[in-house]
C-alpha positions as CSV (number, residue, x, y, z in Angstrom):
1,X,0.0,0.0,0.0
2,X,1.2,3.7,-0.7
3,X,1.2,6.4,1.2
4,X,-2.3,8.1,-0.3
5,X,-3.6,4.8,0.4
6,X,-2.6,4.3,3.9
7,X,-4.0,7.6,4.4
8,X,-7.0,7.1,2.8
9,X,-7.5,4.0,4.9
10,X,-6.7,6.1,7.9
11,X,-9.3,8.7,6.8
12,X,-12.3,5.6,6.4
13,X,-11.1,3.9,9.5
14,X,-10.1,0.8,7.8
15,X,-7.9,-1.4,10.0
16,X,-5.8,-2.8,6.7
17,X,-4.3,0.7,7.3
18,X,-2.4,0.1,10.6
19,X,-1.6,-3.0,9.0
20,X,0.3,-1.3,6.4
21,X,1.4,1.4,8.6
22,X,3.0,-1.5,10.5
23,X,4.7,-3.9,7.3
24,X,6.0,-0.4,5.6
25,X,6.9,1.7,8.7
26,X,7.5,-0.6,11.9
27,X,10.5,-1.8,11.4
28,X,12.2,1.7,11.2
29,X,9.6,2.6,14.4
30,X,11.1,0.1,16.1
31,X,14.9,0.9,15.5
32,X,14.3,4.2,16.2
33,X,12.6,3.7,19.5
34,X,14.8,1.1,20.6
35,X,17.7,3.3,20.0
36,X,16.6,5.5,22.0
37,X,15.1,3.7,24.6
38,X,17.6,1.2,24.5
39,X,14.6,-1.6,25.8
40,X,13.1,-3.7,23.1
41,X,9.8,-4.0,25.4
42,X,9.3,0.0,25.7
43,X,10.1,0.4,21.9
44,X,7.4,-2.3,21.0
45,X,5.3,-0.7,23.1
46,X,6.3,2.9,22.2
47,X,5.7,1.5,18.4
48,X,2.2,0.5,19.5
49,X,1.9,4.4,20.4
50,X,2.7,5.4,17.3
51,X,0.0,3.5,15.5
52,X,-2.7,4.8,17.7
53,X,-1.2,8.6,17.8
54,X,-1.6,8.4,14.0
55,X,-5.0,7.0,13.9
56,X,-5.9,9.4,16.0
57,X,-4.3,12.1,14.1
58,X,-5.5,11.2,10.3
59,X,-7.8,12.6,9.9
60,X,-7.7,15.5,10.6
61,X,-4.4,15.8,9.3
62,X,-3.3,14.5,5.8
63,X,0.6,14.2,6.3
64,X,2.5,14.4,2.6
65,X,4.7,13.0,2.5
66,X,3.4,10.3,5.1
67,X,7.1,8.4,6.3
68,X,8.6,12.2,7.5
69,X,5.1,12.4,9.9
70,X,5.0,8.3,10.7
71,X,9.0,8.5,11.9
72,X,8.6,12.0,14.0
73,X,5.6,11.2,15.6
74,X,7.1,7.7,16.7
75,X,10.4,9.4,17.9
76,X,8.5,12.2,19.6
77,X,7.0,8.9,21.7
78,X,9.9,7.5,21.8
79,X,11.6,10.8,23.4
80,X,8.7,11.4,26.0
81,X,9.1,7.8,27.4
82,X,12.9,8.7,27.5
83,X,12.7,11.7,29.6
84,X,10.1,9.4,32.2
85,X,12.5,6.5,31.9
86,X,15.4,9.1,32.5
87,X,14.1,10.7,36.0
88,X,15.1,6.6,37.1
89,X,18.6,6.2,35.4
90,X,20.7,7.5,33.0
91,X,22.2,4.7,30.2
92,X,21.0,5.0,26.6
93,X,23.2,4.7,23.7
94,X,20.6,8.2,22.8
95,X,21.9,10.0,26.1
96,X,25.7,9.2,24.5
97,X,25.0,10.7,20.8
98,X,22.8,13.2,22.3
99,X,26.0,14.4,25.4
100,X,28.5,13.8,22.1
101,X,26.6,17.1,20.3
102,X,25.3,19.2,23.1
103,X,28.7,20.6,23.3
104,X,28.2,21.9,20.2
105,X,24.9,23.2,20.6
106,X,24.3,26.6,22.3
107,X,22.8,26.8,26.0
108,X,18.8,27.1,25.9
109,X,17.5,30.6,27.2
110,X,14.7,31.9,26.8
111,X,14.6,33.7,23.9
112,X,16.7,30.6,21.8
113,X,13.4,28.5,23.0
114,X,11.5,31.4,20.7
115,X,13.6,31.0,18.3
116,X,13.8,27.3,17.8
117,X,12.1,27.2,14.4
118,X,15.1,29.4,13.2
119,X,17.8,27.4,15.0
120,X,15.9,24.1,13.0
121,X,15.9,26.2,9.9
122,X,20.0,26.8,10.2
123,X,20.6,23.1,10.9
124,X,19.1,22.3,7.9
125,X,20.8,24.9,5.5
126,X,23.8,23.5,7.6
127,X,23.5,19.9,6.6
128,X,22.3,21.1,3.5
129,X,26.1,22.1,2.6
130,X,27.5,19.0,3.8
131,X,28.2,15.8,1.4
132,X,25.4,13.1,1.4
133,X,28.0,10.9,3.2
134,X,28.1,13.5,5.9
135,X,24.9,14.5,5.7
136,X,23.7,10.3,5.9
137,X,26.4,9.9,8.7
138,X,25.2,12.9,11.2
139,X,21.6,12.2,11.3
140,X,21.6,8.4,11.3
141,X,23.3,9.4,14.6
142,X,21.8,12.1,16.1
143,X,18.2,11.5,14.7
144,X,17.9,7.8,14.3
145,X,20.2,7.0,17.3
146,X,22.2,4.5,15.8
147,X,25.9,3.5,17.4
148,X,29.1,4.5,15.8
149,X,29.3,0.9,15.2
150,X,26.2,0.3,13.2
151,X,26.7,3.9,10.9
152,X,30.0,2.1,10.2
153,X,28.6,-1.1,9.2
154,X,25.8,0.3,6.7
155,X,28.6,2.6,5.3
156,X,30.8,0.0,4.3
157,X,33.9,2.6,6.5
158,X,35.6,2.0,9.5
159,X,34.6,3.4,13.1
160,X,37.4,5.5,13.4
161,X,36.1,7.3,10.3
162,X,33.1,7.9,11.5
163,X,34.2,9.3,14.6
164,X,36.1,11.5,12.6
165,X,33.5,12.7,10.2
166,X,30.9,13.1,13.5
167,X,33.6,15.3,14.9
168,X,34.6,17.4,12.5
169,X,31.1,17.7,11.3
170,X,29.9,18.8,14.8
171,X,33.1,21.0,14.9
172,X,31.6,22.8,11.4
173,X,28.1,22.7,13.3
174,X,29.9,25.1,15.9
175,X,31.3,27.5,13.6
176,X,28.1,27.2,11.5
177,X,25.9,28.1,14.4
178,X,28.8,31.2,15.8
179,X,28.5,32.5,12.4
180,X,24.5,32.6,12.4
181,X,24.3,33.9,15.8
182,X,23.1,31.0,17.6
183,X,26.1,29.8,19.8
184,X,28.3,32.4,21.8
185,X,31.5,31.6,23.3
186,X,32.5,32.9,26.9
């Protein structure tokens, strides 16, 4: 099923469409979720979430494309059970990538929490002027979750270059985000 026709389903209540949702999406749902969760039973579960969030959501919304909407929403999920697992202990592979950039990334104040949209909106031009390998490598990291390990596996490079690219790329990010006004250094 394609994505006007999951929708569609979604839209006429037709189970088949969580069905699809499940054989095209959950796979990728669960990977996510379990990356950050690091606990295959809270993924499952947070994957479960994600199906009901978006039959719940469609309608009224009509997501296009759907996969961008399917994969936030489930990470969103994903993220709040993080932050409620995270009051108890601190030990996701996420909290590692997550610690590896937020050096990088300017303090929150106030007004940065305003101006979020904009901050998105510089990341993206950011990795927009990256190569696709850098581009693939940063957010399979810091968006999907995955290890070092497993970018360096489905990149056919070594770890070490990976650790390299992340930290010259997050170095970039830096001056990137000094240049744009974003990050100030004391």
């Amino acid at each position: 099923m394609d994505d006007k026709q999951i929708i569609k389903g979604l839209f006429e209540r037709a189970e088949g469409a969580i069905i699809a949702l499940r054989e095209r999406f959950g796979l990728q749902l669960h990977r996510i979720a379990k990356n950050i969760l690091s606990d295959d039973r809270d993924a499952e579960e947070c994957v479960n979430d994600t199906y009901i969030a978006l039959w719940n959501a469609i309608p009224p919304a009509t997501p296009d494309p759907l996969s961008p909407y399917v994969y936030r929403t489930g990470r969103n999920l994903a993220l709040k059970r993080h932050r409620a697992n995270r009051a108890e202990k601190r030990n996701s592979l996420y909290d590692l990538s997550i610690d590896e950039l937020s050096e990088y990334l300017p303090d929150e104040t106030a007004e940065q929490a305003l101006n979020i949209q904009l901050l998105g909106q510089a990341l993206n031009c950011f990795l927009g002027e990256q190569s696709r390998d850098n581009r693939v490598i940063f957010l399979r990291r810091y968006w999907f979750g995955d290890s070092v390990k497993a970018i360096a596996k489905q990149m056919g490079r070594t770890e070490n270059s990976v650790s390299v690219s992340l930290n010259r790329t997050r170095g970039k990010l830096k001056e990137y985000l000094i240049k744009e006004g974003f990050y100030y250094e004391a």
